[in-house]
Backbone as CSV, one residue per row, in Angstrom:
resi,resn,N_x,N_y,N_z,CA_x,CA_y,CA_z,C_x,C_y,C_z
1,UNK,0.835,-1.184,0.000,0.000,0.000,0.000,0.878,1.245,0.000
2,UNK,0.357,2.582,-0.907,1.263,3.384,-0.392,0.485,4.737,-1.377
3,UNK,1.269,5.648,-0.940,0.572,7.111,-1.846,1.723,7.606,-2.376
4,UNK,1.230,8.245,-3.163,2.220,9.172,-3.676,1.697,11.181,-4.166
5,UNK,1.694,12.164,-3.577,0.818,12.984,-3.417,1.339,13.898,-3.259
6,UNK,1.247,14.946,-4.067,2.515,16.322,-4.696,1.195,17.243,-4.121
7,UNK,1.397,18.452,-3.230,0.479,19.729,-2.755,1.156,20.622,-3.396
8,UNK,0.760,21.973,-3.893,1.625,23.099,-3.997,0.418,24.074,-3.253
9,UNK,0.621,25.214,-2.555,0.515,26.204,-1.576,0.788,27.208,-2.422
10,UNK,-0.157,28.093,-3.005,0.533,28.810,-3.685,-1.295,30.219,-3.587
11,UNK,-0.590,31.031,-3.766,-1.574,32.415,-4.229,-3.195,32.644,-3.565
12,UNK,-3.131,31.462,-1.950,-4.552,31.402,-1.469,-4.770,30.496,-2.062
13,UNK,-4.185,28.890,-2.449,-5.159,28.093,-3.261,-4.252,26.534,-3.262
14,UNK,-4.640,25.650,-2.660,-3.752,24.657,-2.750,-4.146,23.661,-4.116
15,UNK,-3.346,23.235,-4.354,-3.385,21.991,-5.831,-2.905,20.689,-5.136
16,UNK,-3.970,19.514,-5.672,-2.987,18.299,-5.744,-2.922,17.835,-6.308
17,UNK,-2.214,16.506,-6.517,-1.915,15.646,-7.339,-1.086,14.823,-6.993
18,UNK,-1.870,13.362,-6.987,-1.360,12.243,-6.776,-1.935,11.063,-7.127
19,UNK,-1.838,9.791,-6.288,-2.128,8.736,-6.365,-2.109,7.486,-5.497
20,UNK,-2.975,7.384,-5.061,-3.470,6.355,-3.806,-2.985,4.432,-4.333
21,UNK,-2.521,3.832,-4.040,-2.766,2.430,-4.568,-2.007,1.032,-3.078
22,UNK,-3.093,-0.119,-4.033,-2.686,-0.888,-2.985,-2.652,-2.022,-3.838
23,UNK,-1.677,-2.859,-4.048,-1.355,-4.440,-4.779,-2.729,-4.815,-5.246
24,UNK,-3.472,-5.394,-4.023,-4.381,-6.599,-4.131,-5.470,-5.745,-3.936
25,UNK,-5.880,-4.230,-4.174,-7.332,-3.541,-4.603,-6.623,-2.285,-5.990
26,UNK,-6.244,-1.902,-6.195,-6.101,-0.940,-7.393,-5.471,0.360,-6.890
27,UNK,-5.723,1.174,-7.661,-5.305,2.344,-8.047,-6.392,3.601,-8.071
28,UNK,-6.059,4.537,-7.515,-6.690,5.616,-7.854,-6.363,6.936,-7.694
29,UNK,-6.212,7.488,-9.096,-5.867,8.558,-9.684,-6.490,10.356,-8.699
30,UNK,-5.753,11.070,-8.704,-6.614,12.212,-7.675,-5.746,13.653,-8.290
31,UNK,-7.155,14.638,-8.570,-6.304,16.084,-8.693,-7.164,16.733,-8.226
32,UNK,-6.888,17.765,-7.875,-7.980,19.054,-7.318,-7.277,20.212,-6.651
33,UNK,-8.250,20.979,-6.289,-7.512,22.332,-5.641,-8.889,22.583,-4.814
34,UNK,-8.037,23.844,-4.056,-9.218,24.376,-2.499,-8.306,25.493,-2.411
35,UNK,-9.680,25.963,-1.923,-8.747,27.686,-1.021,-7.920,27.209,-0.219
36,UNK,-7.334,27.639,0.693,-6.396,28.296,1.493,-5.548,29.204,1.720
37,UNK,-6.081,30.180,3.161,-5.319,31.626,3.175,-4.791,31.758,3.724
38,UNK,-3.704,32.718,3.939,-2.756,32.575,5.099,-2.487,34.078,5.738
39,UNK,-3.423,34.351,6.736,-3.522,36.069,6.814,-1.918,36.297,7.356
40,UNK,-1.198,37.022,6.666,0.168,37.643,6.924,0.283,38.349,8.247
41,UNK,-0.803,38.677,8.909,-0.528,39.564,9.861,-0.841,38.670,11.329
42,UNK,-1.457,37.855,11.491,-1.990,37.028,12.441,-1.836,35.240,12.351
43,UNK,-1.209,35.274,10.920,-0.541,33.792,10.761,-1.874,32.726,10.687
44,UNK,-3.208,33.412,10.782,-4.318,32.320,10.993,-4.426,31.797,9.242
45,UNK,-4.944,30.562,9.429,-5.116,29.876,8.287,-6.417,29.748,7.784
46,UNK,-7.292,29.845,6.792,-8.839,30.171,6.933,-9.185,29.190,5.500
47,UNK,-10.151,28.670,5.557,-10.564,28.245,4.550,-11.719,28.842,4.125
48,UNK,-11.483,29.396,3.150,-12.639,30.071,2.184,-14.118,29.567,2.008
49,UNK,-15.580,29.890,1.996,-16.404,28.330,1.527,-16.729,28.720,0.266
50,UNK,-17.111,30.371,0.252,-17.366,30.528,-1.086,-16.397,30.342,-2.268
51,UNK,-15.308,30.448,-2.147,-14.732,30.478,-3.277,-14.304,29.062,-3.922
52,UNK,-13.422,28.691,-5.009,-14.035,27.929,-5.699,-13.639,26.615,-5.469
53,UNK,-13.599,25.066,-5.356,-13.380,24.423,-5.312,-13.458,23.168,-6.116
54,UNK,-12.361,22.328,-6.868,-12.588,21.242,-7.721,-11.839,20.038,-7.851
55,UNK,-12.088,19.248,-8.013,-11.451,17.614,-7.973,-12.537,16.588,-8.999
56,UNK,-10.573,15.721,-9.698,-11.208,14.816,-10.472,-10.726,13.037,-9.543
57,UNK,-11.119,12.532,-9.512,-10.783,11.190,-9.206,-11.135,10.059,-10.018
58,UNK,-9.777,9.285,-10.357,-10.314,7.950,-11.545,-9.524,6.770,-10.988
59,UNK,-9.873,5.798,-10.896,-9.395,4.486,-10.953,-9.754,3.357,-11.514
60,UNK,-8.934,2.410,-10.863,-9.801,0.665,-11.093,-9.440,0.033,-9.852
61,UNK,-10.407,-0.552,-9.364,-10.457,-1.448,-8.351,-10.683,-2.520,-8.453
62,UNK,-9.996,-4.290,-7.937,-10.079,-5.249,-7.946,-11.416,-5.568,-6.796
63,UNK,-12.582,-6.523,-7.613,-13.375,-6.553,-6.954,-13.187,-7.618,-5.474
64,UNK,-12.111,-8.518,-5.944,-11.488,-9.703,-5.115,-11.221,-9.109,-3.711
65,UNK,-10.826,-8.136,-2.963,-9.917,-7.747,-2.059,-11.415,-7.658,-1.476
66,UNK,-12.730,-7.609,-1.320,-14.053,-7.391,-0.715,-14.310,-9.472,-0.163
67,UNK,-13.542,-10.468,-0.828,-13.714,-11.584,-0.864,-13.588,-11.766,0.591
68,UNK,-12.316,-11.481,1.243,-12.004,-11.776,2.564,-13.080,-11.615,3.521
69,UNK,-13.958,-10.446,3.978,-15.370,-10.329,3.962,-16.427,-11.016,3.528
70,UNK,-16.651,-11.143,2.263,-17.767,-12.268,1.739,-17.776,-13.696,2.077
71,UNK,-16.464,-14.117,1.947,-16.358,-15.636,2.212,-17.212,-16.126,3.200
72,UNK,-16.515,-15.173,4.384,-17.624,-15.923,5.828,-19.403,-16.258,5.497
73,UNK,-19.657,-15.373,4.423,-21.195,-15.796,4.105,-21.242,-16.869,2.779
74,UNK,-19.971,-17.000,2.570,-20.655,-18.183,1.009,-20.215,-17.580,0.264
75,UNK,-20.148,-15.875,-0.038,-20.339,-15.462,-1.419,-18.467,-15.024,-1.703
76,UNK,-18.475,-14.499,-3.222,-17.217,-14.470,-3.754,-17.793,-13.751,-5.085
77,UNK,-17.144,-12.952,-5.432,-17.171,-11.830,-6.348,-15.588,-11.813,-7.178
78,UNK,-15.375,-11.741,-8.173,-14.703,-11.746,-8.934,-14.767,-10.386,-10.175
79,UNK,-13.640,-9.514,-10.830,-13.691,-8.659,-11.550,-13.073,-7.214,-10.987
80,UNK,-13.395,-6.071,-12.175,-12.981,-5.005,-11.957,-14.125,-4.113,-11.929
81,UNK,-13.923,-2.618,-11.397,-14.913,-1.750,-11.062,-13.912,-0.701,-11.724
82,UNK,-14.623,0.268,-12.388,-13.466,1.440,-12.932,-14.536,2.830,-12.695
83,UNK,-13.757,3.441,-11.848,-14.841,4.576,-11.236,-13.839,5.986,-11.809
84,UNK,-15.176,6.956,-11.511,-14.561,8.530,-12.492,-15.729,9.300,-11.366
85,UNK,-14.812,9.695,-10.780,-15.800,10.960,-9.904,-15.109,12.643,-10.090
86,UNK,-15.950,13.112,-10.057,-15.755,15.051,-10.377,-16.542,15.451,-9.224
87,UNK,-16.144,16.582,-8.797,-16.841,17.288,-8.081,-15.718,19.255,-8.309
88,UNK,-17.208,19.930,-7.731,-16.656,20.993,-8.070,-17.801,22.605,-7.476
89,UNK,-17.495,23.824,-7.386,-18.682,24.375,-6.663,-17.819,25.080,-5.799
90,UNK,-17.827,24.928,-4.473,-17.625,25.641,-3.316,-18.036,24.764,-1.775
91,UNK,-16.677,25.448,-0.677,-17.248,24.352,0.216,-18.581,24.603,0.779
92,UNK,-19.382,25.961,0.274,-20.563,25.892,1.079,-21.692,24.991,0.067
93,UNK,-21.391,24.834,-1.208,-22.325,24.060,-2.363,-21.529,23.239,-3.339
94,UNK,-20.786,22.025,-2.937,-19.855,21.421,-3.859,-21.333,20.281,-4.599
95,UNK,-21.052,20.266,-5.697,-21.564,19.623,-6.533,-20.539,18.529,-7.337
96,UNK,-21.283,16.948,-7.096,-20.536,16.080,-7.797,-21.009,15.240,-8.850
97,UNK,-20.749,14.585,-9.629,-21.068,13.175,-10.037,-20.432,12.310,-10.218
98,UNK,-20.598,11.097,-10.449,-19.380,10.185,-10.459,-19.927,9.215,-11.154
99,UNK,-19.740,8.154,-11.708,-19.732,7.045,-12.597,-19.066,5.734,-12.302
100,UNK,-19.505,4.768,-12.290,-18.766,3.184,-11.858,-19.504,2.375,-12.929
101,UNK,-18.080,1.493,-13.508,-18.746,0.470,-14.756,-18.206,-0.686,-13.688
102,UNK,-19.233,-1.476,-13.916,-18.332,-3.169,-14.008,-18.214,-3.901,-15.913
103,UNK,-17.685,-4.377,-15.403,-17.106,-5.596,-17.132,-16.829,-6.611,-17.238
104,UNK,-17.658,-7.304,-17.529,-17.867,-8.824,-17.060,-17.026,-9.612,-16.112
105,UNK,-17.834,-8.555,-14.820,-17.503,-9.165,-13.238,-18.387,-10.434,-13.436
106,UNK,-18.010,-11.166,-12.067,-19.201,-12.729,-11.583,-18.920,-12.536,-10.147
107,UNK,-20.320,-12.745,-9.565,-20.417,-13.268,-7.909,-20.795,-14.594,-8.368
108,UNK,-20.604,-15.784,-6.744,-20.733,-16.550,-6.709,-20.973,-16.818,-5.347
109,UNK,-22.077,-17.311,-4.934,-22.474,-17.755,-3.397,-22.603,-19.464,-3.564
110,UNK,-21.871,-20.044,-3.002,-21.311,-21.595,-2.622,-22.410,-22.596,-1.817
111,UNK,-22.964,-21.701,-0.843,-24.211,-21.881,-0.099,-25.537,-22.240,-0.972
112,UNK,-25.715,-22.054,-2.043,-27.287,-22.042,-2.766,-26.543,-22.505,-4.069
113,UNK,-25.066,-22.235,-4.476,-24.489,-22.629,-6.208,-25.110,-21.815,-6.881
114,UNK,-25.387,-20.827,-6.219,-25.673,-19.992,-7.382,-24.491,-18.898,-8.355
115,UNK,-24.355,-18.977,-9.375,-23.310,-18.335,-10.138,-23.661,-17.326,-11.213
116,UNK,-23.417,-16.292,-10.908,-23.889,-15.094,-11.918,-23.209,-14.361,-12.397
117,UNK,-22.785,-14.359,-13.585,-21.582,-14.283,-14.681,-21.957,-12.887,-15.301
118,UNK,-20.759,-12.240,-16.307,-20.940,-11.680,-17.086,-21.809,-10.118,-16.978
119,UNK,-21.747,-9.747,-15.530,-22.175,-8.694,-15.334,-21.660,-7.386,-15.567
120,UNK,-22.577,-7.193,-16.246,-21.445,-5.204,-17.046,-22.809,-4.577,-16.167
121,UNK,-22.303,-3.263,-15.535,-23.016,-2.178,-14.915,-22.537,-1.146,-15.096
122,UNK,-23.671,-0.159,-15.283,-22.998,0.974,-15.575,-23.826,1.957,-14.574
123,UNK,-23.067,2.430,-13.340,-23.702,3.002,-12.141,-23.788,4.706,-12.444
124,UNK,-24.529,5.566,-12.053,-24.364,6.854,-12.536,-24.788,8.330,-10.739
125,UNK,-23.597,8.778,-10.609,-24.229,9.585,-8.995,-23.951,10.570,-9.109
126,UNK,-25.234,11.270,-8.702,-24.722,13.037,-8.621,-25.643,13.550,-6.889
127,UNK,-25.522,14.664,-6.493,-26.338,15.299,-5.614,-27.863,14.776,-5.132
128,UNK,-28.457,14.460,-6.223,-29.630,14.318,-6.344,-30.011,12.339,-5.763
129,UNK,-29.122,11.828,-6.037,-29.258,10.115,-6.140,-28.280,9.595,-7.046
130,UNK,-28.965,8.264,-7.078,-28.176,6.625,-7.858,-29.078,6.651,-9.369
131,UNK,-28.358,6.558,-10.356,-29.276,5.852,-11.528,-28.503,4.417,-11.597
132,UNK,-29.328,3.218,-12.029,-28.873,2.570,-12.649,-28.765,2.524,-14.053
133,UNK,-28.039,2.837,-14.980,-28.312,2.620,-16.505,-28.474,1.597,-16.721
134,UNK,-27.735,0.960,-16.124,-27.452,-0.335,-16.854,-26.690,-1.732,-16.098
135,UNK,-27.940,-2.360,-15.883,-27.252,-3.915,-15.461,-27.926,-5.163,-15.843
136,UNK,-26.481,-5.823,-16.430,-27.064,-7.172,-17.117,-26.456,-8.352,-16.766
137,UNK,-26.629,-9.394,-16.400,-25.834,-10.458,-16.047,-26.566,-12.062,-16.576
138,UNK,-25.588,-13.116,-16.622,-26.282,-14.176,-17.010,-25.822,-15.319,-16.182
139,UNK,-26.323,-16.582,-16.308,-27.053,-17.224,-15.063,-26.390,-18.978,-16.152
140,UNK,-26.178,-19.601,-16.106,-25.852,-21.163,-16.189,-27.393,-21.116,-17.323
141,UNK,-26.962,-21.605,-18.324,-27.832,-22.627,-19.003,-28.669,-21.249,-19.375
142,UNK,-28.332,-20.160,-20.122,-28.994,-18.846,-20.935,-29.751,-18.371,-20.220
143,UNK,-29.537,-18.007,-18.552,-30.593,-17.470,-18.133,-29.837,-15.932,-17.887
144,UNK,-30.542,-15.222,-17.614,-30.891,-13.849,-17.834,-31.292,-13.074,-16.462
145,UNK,-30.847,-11.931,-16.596,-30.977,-10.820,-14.985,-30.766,-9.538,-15.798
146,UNK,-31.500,-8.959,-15.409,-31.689,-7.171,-15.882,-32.182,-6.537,-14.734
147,UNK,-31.276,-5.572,-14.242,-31.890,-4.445,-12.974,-31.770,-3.109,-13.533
148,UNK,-32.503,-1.897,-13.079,-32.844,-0.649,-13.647,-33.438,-0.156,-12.618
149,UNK,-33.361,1.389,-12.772,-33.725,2.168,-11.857,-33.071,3.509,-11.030
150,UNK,-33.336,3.609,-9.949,-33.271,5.329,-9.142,-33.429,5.203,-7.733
151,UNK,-32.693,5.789,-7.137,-32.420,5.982,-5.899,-32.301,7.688,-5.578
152,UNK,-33.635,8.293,-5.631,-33.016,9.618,-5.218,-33.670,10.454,-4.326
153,UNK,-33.095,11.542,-3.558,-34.033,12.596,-2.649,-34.334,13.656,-3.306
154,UNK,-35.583,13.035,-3.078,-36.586,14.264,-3.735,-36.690,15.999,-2.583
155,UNK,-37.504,16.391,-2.787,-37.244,18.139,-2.799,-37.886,18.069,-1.647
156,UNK,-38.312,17.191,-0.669,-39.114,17.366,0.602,-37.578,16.848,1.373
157,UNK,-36.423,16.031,0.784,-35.647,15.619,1.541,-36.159,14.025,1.971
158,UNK,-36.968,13.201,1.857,-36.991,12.104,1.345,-36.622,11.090,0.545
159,UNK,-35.925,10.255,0.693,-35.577,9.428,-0.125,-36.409,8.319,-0.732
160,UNK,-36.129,8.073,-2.196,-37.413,7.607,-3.503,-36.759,6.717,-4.043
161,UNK,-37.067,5.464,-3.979,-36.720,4.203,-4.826,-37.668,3.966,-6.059
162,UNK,-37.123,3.210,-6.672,-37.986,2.876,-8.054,-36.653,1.763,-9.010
163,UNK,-37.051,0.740,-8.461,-36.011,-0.316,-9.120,-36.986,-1.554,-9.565
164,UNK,-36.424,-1.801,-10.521,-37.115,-3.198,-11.172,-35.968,-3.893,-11.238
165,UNK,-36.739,-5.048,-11.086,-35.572,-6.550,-11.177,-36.104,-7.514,-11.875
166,UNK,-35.796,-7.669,-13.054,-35.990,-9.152,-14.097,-35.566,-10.014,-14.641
167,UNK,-35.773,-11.474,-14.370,-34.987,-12.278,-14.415,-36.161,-13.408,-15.755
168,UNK,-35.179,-14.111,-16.812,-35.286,-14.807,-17.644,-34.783,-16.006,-17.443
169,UNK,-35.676,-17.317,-16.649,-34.828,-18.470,-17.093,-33.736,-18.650,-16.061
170,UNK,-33.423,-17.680,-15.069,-31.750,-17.852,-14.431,-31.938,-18.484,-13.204
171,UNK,-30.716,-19.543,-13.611,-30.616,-20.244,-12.410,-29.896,-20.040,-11.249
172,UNK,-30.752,-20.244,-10.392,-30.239,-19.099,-9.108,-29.768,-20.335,-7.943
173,UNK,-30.232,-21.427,-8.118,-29.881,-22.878,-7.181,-29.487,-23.944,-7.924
174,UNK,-28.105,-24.527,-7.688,-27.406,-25.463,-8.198,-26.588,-26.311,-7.035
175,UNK,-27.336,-27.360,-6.628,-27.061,-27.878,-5.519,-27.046,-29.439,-5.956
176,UNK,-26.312,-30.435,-5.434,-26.554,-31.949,-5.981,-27.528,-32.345,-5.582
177,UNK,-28.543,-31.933,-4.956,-29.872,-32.687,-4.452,-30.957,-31.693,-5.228
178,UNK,-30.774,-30.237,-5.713,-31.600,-29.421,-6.050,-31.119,-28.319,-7.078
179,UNK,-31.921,-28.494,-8.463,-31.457,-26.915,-9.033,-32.681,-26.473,-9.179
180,UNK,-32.677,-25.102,-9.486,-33.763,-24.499,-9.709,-33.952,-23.078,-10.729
181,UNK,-34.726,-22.980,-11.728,-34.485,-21.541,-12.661,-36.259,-21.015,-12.281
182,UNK,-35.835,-19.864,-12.399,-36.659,-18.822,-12.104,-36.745,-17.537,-12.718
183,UNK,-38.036,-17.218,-13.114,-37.840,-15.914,-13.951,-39.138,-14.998,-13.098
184,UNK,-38.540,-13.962,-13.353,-39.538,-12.538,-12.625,-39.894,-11.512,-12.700
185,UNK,-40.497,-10.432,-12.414,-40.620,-9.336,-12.585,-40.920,-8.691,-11.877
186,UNK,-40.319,-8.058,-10.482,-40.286,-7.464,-9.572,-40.376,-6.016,-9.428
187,UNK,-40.700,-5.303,-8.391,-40.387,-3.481,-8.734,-40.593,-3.574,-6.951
188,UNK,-39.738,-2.540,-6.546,-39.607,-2.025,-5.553,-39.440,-0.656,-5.811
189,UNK,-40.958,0.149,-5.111,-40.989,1.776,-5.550,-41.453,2.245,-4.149
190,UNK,-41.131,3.619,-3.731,-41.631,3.866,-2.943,-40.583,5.006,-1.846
191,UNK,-41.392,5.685,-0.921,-40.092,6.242,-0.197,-39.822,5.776,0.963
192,UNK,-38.463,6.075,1.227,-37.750,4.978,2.450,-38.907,5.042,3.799
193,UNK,-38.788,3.732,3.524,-39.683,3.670,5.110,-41.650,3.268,4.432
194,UNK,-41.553,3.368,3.932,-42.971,3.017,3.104,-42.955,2.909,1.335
195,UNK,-42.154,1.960,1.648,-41.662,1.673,0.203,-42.933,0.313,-0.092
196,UNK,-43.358,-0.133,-1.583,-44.256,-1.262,-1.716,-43.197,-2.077,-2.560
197,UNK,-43.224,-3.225,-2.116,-42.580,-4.235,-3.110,-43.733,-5.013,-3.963
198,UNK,-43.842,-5.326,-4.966,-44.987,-6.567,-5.857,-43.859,-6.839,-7.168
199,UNK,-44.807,-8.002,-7.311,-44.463,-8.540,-8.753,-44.696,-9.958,-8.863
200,UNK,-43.986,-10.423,-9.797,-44.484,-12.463,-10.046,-42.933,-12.787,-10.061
201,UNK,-42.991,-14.008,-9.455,-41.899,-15.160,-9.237,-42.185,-16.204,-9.901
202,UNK,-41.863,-16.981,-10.943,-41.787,-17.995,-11.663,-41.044,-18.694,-11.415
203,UNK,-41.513,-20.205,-10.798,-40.281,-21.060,-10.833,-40.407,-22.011,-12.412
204,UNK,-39.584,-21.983,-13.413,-39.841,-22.265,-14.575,-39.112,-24.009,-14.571
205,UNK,-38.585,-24.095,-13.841,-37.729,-25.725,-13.573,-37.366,-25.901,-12.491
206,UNK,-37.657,-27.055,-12.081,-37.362,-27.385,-10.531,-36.708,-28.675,-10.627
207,UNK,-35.454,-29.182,-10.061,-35.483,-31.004,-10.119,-34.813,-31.204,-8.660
208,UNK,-35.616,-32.187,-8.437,-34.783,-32.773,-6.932,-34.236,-33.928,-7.070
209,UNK,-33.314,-34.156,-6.870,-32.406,-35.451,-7.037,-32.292,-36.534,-5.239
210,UNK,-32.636,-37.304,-5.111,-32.638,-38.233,-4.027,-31.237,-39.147,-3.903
C-alpha cells in the first residue's frame, strides 16, 4: 500500500496531485484544488467556503480484495470496477457526479451454487441520487438478470426508490440434491420507510435429485 501525493501552496489556493494504490485492490488517480489563506498579519489559516473548489478522481479497483469479507457468508465476487468521480462548486455548495462500470464481473455464493456471470453495470451519482443505466448479467444454461432504476431525494428531503428486477430463465440454485431456474418481474418503488414491493416469481424448472 502506499501514496504518492505532490500539494503546492501557492496564491490562497492549494493543488494536488497524486495517487493512492494498494497491490491486491487498485489504483486511484486524484487532482484538485481548495482555497487556502494565510492572513500575513496574524498567521491564521482560513478556509474560504465561497470560493471555488474542484477535484477529479479515476481508478480501477479489484473486486477480489471485498472476498475476505464475503467468504464468511458463502459469497465471492470476482472482476474489476473502474470509477470517475468530479466534483466541483464551493465548500458551502460542492456539486458532484461520479460514474462506476463493471465488465464482465461474476459473484458466486457456494451456499445455494448460485453463479452469476458476465455482469457489465454501468452506475451513474450526482447530488440528487443513484441511476442505474445499466445492469445485465447471465445465469448457467442462458438465463438472464436485468436491474434498472433510481435511488433519489426528492425536494421534501426524502428518499425515492424505483427499481425493477428481471430475471429470464436464471438459475439461481445449483445444488446436488436441487437446481432451480426462475424468472420474474419485480419493482420495488416507494419512499424509504414506506416503500411497496410486488411482482411475479416464476419457478420455470425445478429437479430434486434423491
Amino acid at each position: 500500500a502506499g501514496a504518492d501525493i505532490n500539494a503546492n501552496w501557492k496564491l490562497g489556493k492549494v493543488q494536488l496531485d497524486g495517487s493512492l494504490f494498494q497491490p491486491k485492490v487498485g489504483k486511484i488517480n486524484l487532482i484538485g484544488s481548495a482555497p487556502l489563506e494565510l492572513d500575513p498579519i496574524t498567521y491564521k489559516i482560513d478556509v474560504p467556503k465561497t470560493k471555488p473548489v474542484s477535484g477529479n478522481i479515476e481508478g480501477t479497483l479489484d473486486l477480489s480484495f471485498a472476498n475476505e469479507i464475503l467468504s464468511a457468508s458463502g459469497n465471492r465476487v470476482q472482476g474489476k470496477a473502474k470509477i470517475k468521480a468530479r466534483a466541483n462548486g464551493s465548500i458551502n455548495k460542492i456539486n458532484f457526479t461520479s460514474d462506476v462500470w463493471l465488465k464482465k464481473a461474476k459473484f458466486e455464493n457456494t451456499q445455494f451454487g448460485t453463479l452469476i456471470s458476465d455482469i457489465n453495470m454501468l452506475l451513474n451519482a450526482d447530488n440528487n441520487g443513484l441511476q442505474i443505466n445499466r445492469f445485465t448479467a447471465k445465469t448457467p444454461n442462458n438465463g438472464a438478470i436485468k436491474i434498472s432504476g433510481s435511488v433519489n431525494r426528492e425536494s421534501d428531503g426524502k428518499i425515492f426508490t424505483d427499481i425493477s428486477i428481471n430475471a429470464k430463465q436464471a438459475q439461481m440454485v445449483a445444488l446436488d440434491y436441487l437446481t432451480a431456474q426462475i424468472s420474474s418481474k419485480i419493482k420495488a418503488k416507494g419512499a424509504l420507510g414506506d416503500m411497496k414491493l410486488g411482482g411475479v416469481i416464476q419457478i420455470d424448472r425445478a429437479e430434486f435429485r434423491i
